[in-house]
C-alpha positions as CSV (number, residue, x, y, z in Angstrom):
1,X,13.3,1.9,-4.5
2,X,15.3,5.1,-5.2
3,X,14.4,7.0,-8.6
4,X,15.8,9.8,-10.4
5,X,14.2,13.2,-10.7
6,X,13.9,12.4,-14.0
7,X,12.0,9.6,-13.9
8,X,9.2,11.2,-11.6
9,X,6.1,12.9,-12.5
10,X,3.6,15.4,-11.5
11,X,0.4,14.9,-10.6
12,X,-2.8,16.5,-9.2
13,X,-4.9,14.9,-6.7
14,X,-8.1,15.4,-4.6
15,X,-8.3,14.0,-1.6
16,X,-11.6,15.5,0.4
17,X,-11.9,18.2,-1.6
18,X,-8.1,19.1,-0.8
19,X,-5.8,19.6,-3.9
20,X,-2.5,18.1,-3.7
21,X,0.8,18.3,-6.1
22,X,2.6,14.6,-5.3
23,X,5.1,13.3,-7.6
24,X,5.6,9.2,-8.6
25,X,6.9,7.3,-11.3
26,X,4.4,5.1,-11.5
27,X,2.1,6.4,-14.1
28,X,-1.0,8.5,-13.9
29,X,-3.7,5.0,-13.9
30,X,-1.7,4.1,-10.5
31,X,-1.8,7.5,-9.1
32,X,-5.8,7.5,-9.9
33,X,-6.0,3.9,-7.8
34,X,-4.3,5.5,-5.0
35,X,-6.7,7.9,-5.1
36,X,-10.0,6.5,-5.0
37,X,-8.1,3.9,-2.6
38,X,-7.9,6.4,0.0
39,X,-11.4,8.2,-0.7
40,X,-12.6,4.9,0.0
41,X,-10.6,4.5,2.6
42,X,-11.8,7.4,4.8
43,X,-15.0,7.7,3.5
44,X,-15.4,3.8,5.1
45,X,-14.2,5.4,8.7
46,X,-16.4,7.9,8.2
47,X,-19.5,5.2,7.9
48,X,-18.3,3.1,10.2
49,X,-17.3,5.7,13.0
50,X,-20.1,7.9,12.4
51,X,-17.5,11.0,11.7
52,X,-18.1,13.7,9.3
53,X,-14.8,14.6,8.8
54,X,-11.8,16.3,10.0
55,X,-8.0,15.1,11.4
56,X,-9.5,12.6,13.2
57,X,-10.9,10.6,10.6
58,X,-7.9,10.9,8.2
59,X,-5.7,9.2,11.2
60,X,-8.2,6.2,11.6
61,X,-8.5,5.3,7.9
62,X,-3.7,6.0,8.0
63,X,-4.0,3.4,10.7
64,X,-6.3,1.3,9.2
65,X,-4.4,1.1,6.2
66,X,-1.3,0.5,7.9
67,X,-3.0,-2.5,9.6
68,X,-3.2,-3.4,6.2
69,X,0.3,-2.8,5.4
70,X,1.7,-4.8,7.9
71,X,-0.3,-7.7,8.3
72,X,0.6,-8.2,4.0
73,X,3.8,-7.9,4.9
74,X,4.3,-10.0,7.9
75,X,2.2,-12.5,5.2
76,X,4.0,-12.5,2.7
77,X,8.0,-12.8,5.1
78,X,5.7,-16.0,6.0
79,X,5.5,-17.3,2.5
80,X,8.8,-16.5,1.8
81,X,10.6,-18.3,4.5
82,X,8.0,-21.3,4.0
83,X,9.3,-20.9,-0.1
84,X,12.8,-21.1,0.8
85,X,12.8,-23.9,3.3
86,X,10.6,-25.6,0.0
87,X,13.2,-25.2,-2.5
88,X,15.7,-25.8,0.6
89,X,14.1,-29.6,0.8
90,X,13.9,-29.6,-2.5
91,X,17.5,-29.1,-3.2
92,X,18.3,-31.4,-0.9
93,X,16.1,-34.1,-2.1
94,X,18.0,-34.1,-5.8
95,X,21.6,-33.9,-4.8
96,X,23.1,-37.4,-5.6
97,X,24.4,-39.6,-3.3
């Protein structure tokens, strides 16, 4: 979705204790989700890996939230094609004749 410079907004973030200026049009409550998404995000790679920190944790929690990304998304072009063959049937089933 393409949006205007008008319609986006600053914002501040912290992300491990680094301090970044992002813009979104999506409202500050969204940009705090994101947030605390991604702080859980790393801090669960950090557990789970037994890291303390650094590039190499930030890449495992980006491709573990890719993971993510793509399995919802390869999810939901499954319930999509299974809707349309649905209403597909359905259309079929109340022409006349």
């Amino acid at each position: 979705m393409l949006v205007s410079d008008s319609e986006l907004k600053q914002y501040q973030i912290n992300i491990q204790g680094n301090r970044f200026a992002i813009s979104s049009p999506y409202g500050e409550e969204h940009i705090r989700q994101v947030e605390r998404f991604l702080e859980a995000q790393i801090q669960t790679v950090r557990e789970q890996a037994g890291l303390t920190g650094g590039t190499q944790t930030l890449v495992l929690a980006a491709l573990n939230i890719t993971d993510e990304l793509l399995k919802l998304k390869q999810s939901e072009s499954s319930h999509h094609q299974r809707l349309e063959a649905a209403c597909e049937q359905l259309e079929r089933a109340l022409r006349p004749g």
